[in-house]
Phi, psi and omega in degrees: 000306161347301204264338156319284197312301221278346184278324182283334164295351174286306160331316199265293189316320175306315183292303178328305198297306191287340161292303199299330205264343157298314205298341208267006198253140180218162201220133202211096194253139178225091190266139165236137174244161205196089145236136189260120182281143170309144187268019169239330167251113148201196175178100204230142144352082179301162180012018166231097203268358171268018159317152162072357208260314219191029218280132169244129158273106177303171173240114177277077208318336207286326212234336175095041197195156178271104196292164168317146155228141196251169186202120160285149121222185218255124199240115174188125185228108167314321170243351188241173157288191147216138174250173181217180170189179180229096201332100160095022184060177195304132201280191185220163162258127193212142197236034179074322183242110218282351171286356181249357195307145182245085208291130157244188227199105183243113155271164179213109159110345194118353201272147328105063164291142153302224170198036150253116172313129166230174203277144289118315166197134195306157157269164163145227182274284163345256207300347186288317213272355170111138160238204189201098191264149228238070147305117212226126136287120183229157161292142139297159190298166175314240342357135175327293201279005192300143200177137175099199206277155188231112165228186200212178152202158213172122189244131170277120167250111191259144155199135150023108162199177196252000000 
């Protein structure tokens, strides 16, 4: 019965001691990212450089709509204009059931972009020296009966041109 107790109190002192050396662990994680644009060409985010990672269009109960979702950005070609599109044309918001799919409408600048490259910003001083250009995602109509969770994913290819 002794040598019972003494093995089950080491056990219970071995589980405390070995709970106390978890309890003693801290942890301190750092991911960094850094982009710098080239200085003759860039088209970046303004002041937000995590756009686009995780973007929500609220639903606006008073009107029944998906509000806008808008971004300035930093716009600059030392000699060219710049144009943009949209790899595969304009995307849609889709819930699995394509009668409810919902196109959206993407501009930048006012350009009503495609998946035809367009002019986006003049070449010339103003664009040389960098602008600040006006991206706005809005919804196309609704479907009446439209419900549920929606996503979309989509890439803008900005480039040089004359």
């Amino acid at each position: 019965m002794l040598k019972s107790m003494a093995i089950t109190s080491s056990a219970i002192i071995l589980a405390i001691g070995s709970s106390s050396a978890l309890a003693a662990e801290s942890r301190s994680e750092i991911n960094i990212k850094a982009v710098i644009p080239a200085s003759t060409f860039h088209a970046l985010p303004f002041n937000n450089p995590t756009f686009g990672q995780d973007e929500t269009l609220n639903y606006n109960q008073a009107t029944g709509r998906l509000d806008p979702l808008t971004q300035m950005y930093s716009l600059k070609s030392a000699t060219q204009a710049i144009k943009a599109y949209i790899v595969g044309g304009p995307a849609i918001l889709f819930n699995g059931n394509p009668a409810q799919d919902i196109p959206l409408i993407t501009t930048l600048g006012g350009v009503i972009l495609s998946d035809i490259s367009q002019e986006i910003a003049a070449a010339g001083t103003p664009t040389a020296a960098g602008v600040q250009s006006l991206l706005e995602i809005k919804t196309g109509t609704v479907p009446a009966d439209a419900t549920g969770t929606f996503n979309s994913n989509f890439t803008i290819i900005f480039e040089e041109g004359a």
